[in-house]
C-alpha positions in Angstrom: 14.5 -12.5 75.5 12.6 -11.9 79.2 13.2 -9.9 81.7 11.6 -8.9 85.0 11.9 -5.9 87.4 10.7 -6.9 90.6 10.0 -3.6 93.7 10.5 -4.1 97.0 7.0 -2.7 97.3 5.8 -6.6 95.1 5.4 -4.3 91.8 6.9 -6.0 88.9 7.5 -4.9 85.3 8.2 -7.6 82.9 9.7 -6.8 78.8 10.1 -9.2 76.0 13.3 -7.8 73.4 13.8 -9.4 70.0 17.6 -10.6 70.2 19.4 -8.7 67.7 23.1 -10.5 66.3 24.9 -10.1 69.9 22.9 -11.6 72.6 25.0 -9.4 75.1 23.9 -6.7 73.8 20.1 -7.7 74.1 20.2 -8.9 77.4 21.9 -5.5 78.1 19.2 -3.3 76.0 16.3 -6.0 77.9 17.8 -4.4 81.4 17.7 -0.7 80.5 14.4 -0.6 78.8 13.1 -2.6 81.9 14.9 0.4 84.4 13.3 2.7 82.3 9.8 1.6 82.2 10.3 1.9 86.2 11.9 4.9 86.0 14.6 3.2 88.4 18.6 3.8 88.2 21.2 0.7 87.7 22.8 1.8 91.4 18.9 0.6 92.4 19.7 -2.6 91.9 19.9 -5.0 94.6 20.3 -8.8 92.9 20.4 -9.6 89.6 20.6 -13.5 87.7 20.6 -14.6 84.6 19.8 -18.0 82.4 21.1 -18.6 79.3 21.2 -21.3 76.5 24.9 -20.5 75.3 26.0 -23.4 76.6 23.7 -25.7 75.3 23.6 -23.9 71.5 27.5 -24.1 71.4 27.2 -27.6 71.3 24.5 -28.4 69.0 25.9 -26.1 67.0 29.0 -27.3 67.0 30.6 -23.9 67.4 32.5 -24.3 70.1 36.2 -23.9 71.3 39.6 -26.2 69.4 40.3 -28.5 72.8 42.9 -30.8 72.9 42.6 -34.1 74.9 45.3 -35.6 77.2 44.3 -39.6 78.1 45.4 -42.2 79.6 47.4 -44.7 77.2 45.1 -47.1 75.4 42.2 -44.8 76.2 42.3 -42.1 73.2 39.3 -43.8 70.9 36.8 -43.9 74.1 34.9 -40.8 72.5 34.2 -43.0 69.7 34.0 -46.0 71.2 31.2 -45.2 73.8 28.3 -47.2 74.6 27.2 -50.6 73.0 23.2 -49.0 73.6 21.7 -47.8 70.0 19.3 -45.0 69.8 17.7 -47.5 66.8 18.3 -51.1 67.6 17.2 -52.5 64.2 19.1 -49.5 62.3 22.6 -50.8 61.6 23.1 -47.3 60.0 22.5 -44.9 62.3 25.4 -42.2 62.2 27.1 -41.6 65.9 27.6 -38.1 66.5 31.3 -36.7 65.8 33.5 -36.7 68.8 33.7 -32.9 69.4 37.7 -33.5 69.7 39.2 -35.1 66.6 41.4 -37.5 67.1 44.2 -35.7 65.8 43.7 -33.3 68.5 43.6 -36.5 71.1 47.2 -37.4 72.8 47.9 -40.5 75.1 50.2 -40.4 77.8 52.5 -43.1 79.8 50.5 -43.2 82.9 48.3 -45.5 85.1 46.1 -45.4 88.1 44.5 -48.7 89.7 41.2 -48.9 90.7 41.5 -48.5 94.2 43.7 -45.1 93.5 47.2 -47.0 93.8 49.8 -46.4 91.1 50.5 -48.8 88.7 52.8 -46.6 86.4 54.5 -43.4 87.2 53.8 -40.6 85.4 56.2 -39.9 82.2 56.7 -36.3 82.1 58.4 -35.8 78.7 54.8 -36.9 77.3 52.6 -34.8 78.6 55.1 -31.7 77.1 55.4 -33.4 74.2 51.5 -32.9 73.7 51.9 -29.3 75.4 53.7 -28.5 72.4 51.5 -30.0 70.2 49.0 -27.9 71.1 50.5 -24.8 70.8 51.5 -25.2 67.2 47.9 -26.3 66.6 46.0 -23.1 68.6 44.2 -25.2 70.9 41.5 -22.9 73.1 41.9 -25.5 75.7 42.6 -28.6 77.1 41.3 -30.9 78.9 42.9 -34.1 81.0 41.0 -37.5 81.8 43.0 -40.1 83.4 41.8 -43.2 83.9 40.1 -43.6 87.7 40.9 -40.3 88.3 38.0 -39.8 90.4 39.8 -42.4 92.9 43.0 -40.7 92.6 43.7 -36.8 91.5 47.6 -36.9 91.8 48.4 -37.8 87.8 45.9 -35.7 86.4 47.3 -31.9 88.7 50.5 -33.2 87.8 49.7 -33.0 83.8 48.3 -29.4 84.8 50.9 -27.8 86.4 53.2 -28.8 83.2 50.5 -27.4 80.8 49.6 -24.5 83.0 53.7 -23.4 82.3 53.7 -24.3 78.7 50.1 -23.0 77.6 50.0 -19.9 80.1 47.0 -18.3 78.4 45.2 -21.4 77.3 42.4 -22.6 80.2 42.9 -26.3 81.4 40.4 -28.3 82.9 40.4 -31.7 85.0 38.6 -34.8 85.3 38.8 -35.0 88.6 37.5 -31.1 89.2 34.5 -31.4 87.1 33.5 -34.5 86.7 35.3 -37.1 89.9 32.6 -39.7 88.4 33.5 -42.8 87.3 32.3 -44.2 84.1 35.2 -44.0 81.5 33.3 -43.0 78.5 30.9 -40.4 80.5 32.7 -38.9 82.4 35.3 -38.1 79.1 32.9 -36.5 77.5 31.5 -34.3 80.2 34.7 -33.3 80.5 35.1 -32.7 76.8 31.6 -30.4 76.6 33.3 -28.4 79.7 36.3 -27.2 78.1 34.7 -26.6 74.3 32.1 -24.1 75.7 34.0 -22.7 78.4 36.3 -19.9 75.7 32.9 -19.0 74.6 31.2 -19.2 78.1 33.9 -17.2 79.5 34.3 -14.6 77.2 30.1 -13.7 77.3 29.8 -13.5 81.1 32.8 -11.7 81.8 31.7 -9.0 79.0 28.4 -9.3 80.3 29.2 -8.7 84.0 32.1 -5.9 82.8 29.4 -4.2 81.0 26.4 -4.4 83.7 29.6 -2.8 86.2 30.3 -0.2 83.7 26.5 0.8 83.2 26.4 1.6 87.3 24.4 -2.3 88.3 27.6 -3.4 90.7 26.0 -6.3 92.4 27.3 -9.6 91.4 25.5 -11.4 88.5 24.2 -14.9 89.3 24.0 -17.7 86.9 21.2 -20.1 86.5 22.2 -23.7 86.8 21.2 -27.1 85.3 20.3 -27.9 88.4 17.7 -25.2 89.5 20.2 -23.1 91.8 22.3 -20.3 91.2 26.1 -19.7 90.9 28.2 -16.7 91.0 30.2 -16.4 87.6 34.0 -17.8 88.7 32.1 -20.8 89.9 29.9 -21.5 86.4 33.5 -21.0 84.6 35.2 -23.5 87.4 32.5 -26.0 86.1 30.8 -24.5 82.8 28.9 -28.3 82.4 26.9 -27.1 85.4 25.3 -24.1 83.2 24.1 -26.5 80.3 21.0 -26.6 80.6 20.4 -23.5 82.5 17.4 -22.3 80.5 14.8 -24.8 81.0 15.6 -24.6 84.7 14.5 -21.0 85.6 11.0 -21.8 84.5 10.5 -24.7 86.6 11.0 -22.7 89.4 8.8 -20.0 88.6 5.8 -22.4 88.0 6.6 -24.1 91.0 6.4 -21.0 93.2 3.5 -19.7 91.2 1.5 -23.2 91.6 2.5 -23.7 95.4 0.4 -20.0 95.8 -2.9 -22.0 95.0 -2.1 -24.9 97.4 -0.9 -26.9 94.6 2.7 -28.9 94.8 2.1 -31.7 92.2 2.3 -30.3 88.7 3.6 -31.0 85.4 5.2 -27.6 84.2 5.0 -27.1 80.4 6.9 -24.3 79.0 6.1 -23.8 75.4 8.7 -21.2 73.5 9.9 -19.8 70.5 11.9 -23.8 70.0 11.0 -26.2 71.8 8.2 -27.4 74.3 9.8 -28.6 77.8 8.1 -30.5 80.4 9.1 -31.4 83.8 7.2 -33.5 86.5 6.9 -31.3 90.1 6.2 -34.3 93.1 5.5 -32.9 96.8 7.6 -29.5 95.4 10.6 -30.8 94.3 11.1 -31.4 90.5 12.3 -34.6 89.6 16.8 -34.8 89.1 18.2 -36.2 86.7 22.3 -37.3 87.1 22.7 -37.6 83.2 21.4 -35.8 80.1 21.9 -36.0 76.9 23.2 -33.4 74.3 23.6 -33.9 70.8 23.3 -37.6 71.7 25.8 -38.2 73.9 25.8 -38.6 77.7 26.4 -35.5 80.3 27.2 -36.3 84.3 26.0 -33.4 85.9 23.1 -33.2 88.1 19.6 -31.4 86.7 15.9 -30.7 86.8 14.6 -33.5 84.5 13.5 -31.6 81.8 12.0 -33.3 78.7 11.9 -31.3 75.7 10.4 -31.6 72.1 11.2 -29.7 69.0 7.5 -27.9 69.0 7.5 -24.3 69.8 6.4 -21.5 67.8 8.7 -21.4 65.6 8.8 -25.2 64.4 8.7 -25.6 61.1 5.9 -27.6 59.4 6.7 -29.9 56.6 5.9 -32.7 54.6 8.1 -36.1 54.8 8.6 -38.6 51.4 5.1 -40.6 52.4 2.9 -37.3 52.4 3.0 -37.1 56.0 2.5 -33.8 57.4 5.6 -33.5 60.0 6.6 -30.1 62.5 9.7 -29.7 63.9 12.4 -30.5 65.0 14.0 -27.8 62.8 13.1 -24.0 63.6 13.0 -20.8 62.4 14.8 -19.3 65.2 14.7 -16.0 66.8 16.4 -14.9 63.2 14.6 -14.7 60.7 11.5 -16.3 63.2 8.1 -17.2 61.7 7.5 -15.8 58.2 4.3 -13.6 59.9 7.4 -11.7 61.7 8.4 -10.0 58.4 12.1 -10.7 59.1 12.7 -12.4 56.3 11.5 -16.1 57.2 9.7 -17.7 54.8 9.2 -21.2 56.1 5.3 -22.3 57.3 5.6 -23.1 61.5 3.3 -23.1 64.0 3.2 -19.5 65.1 2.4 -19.0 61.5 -0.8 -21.4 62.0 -2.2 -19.8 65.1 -2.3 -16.4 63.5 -3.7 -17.9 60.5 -6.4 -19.5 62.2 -7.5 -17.1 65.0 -5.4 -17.7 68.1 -3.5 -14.7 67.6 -4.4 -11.1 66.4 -2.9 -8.8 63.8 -3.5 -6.3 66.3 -1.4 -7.0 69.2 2.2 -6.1 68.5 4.9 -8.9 69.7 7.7 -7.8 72.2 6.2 -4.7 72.4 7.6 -3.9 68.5 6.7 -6.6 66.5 3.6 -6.1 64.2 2.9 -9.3 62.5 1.2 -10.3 59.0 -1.6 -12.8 58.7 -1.1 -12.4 54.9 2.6 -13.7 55.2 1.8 -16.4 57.3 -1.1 -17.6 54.8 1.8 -17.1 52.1 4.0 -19.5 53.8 1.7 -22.2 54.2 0.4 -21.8 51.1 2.8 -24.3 49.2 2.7 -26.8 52.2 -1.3 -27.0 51.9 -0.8 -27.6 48.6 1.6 -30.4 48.6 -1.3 -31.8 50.9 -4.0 -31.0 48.6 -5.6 -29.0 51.2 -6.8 -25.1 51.8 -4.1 -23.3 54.0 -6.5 -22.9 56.9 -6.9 -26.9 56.7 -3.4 -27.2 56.4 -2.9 -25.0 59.3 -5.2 -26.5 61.9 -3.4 -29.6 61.1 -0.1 -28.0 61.8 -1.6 -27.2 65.3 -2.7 -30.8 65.7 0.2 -32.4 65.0 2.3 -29.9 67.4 -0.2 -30.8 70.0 0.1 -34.5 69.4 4.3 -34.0 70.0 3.5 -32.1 73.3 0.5 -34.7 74.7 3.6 -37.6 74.0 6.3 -35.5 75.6 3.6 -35.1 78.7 2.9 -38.7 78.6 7.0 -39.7 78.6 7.5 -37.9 81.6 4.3 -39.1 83.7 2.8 -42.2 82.4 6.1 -43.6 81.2 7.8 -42.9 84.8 4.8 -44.5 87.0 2.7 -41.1 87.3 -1.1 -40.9 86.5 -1.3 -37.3 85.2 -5.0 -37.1 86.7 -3.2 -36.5 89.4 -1.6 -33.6 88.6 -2.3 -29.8 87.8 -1.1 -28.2 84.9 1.3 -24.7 84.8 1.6 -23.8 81.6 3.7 -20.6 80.6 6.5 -19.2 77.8 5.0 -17.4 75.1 3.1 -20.8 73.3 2.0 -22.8 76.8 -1.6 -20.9 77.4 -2.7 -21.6 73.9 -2.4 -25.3 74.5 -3.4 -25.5 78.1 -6.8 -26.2 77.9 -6.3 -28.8 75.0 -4.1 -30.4 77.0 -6.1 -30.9 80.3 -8.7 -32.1 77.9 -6.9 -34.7 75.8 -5.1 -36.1 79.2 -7.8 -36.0 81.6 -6.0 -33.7 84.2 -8.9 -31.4 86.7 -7.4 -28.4 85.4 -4.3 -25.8 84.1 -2.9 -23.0 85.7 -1.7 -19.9 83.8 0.5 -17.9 85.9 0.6 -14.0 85.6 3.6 -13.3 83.5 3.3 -16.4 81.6 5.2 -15.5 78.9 8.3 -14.2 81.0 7.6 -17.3 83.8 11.2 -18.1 83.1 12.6 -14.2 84.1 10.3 -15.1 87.5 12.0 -18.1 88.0 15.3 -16.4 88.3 14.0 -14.0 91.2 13.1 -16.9 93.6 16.3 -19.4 92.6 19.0 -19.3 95.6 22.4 -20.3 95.2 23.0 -24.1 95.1 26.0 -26.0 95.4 26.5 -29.8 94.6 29.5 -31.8 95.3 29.9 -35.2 94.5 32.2 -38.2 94.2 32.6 -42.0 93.0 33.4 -44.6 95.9 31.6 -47.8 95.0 31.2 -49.9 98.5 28.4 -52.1 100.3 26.1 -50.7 102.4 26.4 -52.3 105.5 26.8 -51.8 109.1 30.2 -51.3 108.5 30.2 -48.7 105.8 29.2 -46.0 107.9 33.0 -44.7 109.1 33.9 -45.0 105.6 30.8 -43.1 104.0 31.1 -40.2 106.9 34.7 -39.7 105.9 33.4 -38.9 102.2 30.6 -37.1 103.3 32.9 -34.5 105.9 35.5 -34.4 103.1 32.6 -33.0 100.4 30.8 -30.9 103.0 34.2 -29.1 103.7 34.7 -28.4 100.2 31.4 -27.1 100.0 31.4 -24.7 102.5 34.4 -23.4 101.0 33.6 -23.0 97.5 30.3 -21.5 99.2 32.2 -19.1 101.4 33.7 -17.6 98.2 30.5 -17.0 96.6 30.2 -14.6 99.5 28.0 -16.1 102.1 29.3 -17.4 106.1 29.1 -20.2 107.0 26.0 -20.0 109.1 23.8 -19.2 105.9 24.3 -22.6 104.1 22.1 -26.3 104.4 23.7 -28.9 104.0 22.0 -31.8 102.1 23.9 -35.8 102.1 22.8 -38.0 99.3 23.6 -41.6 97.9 23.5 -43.2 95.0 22.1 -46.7 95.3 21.8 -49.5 93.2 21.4 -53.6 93.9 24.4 -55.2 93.2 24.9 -56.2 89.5 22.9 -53.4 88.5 24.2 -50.7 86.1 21.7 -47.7 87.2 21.3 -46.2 90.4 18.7 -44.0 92.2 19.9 -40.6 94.1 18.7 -41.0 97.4 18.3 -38.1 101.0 20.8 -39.8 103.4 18.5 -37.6 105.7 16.3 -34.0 105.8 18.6 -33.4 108.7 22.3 -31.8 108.8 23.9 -34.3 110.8 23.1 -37.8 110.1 24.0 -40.9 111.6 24.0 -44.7 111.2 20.2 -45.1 111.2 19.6 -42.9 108.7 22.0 -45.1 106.3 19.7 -47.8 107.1 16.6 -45.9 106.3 17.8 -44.4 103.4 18.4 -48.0 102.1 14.7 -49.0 102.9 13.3 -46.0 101.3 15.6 -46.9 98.0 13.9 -50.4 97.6 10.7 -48.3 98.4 11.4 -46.1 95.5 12.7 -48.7 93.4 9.2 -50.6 93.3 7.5 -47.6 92.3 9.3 -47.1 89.6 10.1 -50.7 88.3 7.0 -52.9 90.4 9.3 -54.9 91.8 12.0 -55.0 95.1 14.6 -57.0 96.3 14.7 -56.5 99.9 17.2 -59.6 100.5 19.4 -58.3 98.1 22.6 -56.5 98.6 22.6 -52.2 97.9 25.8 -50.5 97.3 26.3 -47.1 96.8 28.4 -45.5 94.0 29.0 -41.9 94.6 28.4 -39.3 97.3 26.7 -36.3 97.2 26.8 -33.1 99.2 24.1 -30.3 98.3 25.0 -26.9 100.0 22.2 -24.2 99.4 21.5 -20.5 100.6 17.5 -20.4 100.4 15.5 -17.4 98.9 12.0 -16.8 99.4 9.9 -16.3 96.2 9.1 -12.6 96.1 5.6 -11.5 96.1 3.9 -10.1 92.8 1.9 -7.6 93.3 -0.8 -7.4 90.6 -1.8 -4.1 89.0 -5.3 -3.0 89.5 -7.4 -3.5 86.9 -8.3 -1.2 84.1 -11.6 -0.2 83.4 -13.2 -3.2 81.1 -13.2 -2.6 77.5 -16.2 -2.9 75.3 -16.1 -6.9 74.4 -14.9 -8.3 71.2 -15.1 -11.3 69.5 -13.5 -12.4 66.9 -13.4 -15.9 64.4 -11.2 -18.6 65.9 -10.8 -21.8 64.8 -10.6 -24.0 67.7 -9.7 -27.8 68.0 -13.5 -28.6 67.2 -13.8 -26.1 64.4 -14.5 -22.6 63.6 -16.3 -20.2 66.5 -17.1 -16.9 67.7 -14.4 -16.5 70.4 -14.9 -14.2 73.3 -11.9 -11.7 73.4 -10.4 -10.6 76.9 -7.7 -8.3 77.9 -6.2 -10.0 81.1 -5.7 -7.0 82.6 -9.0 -6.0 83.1 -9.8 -9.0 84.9 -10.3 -9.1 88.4 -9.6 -11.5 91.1 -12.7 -14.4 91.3 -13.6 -13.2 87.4 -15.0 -15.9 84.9 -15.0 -16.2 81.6 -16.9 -19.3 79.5 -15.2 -20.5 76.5 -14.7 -20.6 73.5 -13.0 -17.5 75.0 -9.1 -15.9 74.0 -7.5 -14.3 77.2 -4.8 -11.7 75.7 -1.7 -10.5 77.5 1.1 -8.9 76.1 3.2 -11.4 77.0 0.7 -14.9 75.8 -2.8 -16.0 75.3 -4.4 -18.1 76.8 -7.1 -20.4 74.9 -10.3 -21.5 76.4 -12.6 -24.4 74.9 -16.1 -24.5 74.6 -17.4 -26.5 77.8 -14.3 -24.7 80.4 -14.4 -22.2 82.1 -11.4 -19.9 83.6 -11.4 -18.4 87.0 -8.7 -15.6 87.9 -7.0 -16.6 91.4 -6.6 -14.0 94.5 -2.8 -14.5 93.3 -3.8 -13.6 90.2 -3.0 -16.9 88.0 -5.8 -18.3 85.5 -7.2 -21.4 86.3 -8.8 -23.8 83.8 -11.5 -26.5 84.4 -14.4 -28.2 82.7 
């Protein structure tokens, strides 16, 4: 877990803590030992935000709250039903996940909405208390309610509510039409379904956590990282606790965008290599790419968010050998508990962090977090066995568990550049969390990129992030209509009605009115086409007309980049409206330490990509801006290391981030 102080003065102290059995309690011991360092008070702070994984872990984890599910009659098997798309076309086999609500927990009730939002059946009221009672006699944690077209029409779906709202006082109930007003039946469900089984847990670990930051004297409000690269205060993540998903991976976009823009750079593939996984996102002009649907566990999420790709290949994948002698590494890990068997916790497994102390990379020397002294000699125990299934020695078996991890990240890079129209030549590199600066330079290498960055603080990139997000809202609602010269009246009525909504919900996080941008967006598709693309009505607060008709030209633009073909003579429609209200923050300055005096050098036996060498060994904080160090070289920090080939060379930036090039 990462944390970062940052001074009004731009000095920053950054800690890494092992999570212990309650991550509250972490997070809590990460912010005192971080006050501490400074010698600063809790009533000393002035902001304070936090990302966290809960969400996500609840789910694939499947430990999440018992909800009950009140549908629309006929509709109760759309969990199962879902898509006719199969993640193996040619596998008649393949296992669907399990619907995170079984269907004994599933109740249809006498009710019907048309398309167009008119009412086709009343709603029965003795049904929906009928399943109110179900409930309670089964200790449901929540409930949720998805009416069919729902996002057209509201009226069914707060009428269900109110009646649950008296019969289940203490249980929390959540709408369609709140979280999700989307259509797309099967969707939309089960967005609404992830909302409700990870709100009782979401909700129970921010209000502790927020109680107990009060209670140790920080009183400022805690924000909340978002999917979608903004901030929220807590009572709006819990209003819409889809919206805090993927909240982790978000922070560290930012941070590497900020870093990156501080050496002129504003197209970047961010790669963010950590204890699980490796994510990467593409960075175009700035802005990190949006996505309007993720997947979890396998199924579908509708919730707007930085288009993070991510791979199970972090430093604590495991490495093992499949039925046909293939050497495999993730997607299973060792965790933060018991972690890589070199951590002496009690792991046992081979993975990757296992390999890179094995062969060099990392140093019995340095402890980890600050605490953690690890064990060369129980890292070579643990891959032991796997060499040996291979016939191989374990440093053989070792460098090929660092190969085949770096084959899985080069893909994931290539999915999320060559696969979506982008030549990664074109692109820099940022590469931070505790594993990214070992691969950097591999990476530039194998895809041809000019170089990598390294930012300072690469290993706690993510905590940096959180310092320069600002609070972002995003509004949105399903209207399906032609785009024509006579939409406009119709379109401005949805965009006023979202914008006031926003400002609202806005003005209860505690800002006026004056402090929020407002951002209109459209998503467009050709007619007959089931995808859309998000499209900027305008950069400007008050649109008109023309800018409809320029957002259409700049869709069949965008669509031609990304597909090679356009159909300018065809008809667009839009199919939802979005409103994106933001309070901007400026990224604060950080102040780099000056430089020790510089230690006698070292070098020590590394095996690099090309075999074994004599690596120069650096302390990054001895190293001063314009420094440059010829590889093979290993840059150490307390917080990463960054690898340098033979042929590169890395150059420390004024700002003070390490750049690699041939």
């Amino acid at each position: 877990m990462d944390v970062v102080v940052h001074r009004p003065s731009g000095a920053w102290t950054s800690r890494k803590v092992l999570i212990g059995k309650s991550v509250e309690a972490s997070v809590l011991r990460a912010a005192e030992e971080a006050l501490r360092m400074i010698d600063a008070a809790p009533t000393d702070v002035s902001f304070i935000s936090h990302g966290t994984t809960l969400a996500t872990n609840t789910v694939i984890e499947e430990k999440g709250a018992k909800v009950g599910l009140i549908t629309t009659e006929g509709f109760r098997d759309v969990l199962e039903i879902g898509r006719q798309n199969r993640p193996s076309i040619y596998d008649s086999q393949v296992p669907r996940p399990t619907p995170l609500v079984p269907r004994r927990w599933r109740r249809e009730i006498s009710e019907r909405i048309g398309p167009n939002g008119e009412v086709w059946r009343p709603l029965e009221l003795a049904g929906v208390r009928a399943a109110a009672a179900d409930f309670a006699s089964e200790g449901m944690e929540a409930v949720a309610v998805c009416l069919l077209h729902a996002w057209r029409n509201p009226d069914h779906e707060r009428e269900v509510a109110e009646i649950l709202r008296e019969e289940l006082p203490n249980v929390p109930v959540m709408l369609s039409s709140d979280v999700v007003p989307l259509y797309r039946e099967y969707e939309r469900t089960n967005t609404l379904v992830i909302s409700a089984y990870v709100l009782p847990i979401l909700q129970r670990y921010l209000l502790e956590l927020e109680n107990s930051l009060k209670d140790r004297g920080i009183g400022v409000p805690l924000w909340i990282m978002q999917s979608n690269g903004g901030l929220a205060s807590v009572q709006e993540i819990l209003r819409r606790p889809i919206a805090a998903q993927f909240s982790g991976p978000a922070a560290g976009v930012l941070g590497a965008i900020a870093i990156a823009e501080q050496a002129g750079e504003k197209n970047l593939v961010a790669l963010d290599i950590g204890g699980t996984s490796t994510d990467v996102t593409v960075v175009v002009d700035g802005d990190p790419e949006i996505q309007r649907e993720r997947r979890v566990r396998g199924e579908p999420v509708l919730d707007s968010s930085i288009a993070v790709h991510s791979v199970g290949a972090g430093g604590g994948s495991i490495a093992w050998v499949d039925p046909g002698g293939l050497l495999k590494v993730g997607p299973a890990s060792a965790g933060a508990r018991p972690g890589p068997a070199c951590y002496g916790r009690g792991g046992t497994a081979p993975t990757v962090t296992d390999a890179h102390l094995l062969l060099g990379y990392l140093s019995e020397e340095r402890l980890l977090a600050s605490e953690l002294r690890i064990s060369g000699a129980l890292a070579e125990a643990a891959i032991a066995p796997l060499a040996a299934q291979l016939d191989l020695e374990p440093e053989d078996a070792a460098a090929g568990i660092i190969e085949v991890a770096a084959v899985n990240i080069v893909r994931a890079v290539r999915r999320v550049t060559v696969e979506n129209g982008h030549d990664p030549r074109d692109f820099s590199l940022v590469a931070f969390g505790g594993g990214g600066p070992l691969y950097a330079n591999l990476l530039i290498r194998e895809l041809e990129m000019e170089r990598a960055m390294v930012p300072v603080a690469a290993g706690v990139l993510s905590a940096v992030g959180l310092l320069s997000a600002g609070p972002r809202l995003e509004l949105s609602r399903s209207h399906v209509q032609r785009m024509n010269a006579a939409a406009w009246p119709s379109v401005l009525d949805q965009f006023k009605a979202l914008e006031e909504q926003a400002r609202q919900r806005m003005v209860e996080q505690g800002f006026s009115a004056d402090e929020i941008t407002l951002r209109w967006q459209l998503d467009l598709r050709y007619v007959g086409q089931s995808h859309e693309l998000r499209m900027a009505v305008s950069e400007l607060e008050r649109p008109d007309e023309h800018h409809l008709d320029e957002a259409i030209v700049n869709y069949h633009q965008e669509h031609e980049r990304l597909y090679g073909v356009a159909a300018p003579c065809e008809p667009v429609e839009s199919v939802a409206s979005r409103v994106v209200a933001a309070r901007e923050r400026a990224m604060p300055t950080l102040e780099l330490s000056a430089p020790t005096a510089v230690h006698e050098t070292r070098r020590r036996p590394w095996r690099a990509p090309d075999g074994w060498v004599e690596a120069l060994v650096v302390e990054r904080k001895d190293l001063r801006p314009g420094a440059m160090i010829n590889g093979p070289a290993l840059i150490d920090s307390d917080d990463s290391t960054i690898a340098v080939l033979p042929g590169y060379e890395a150059r420390v930036h004024p700002s003070g981030l390490v750049e690699i090039a041939r």
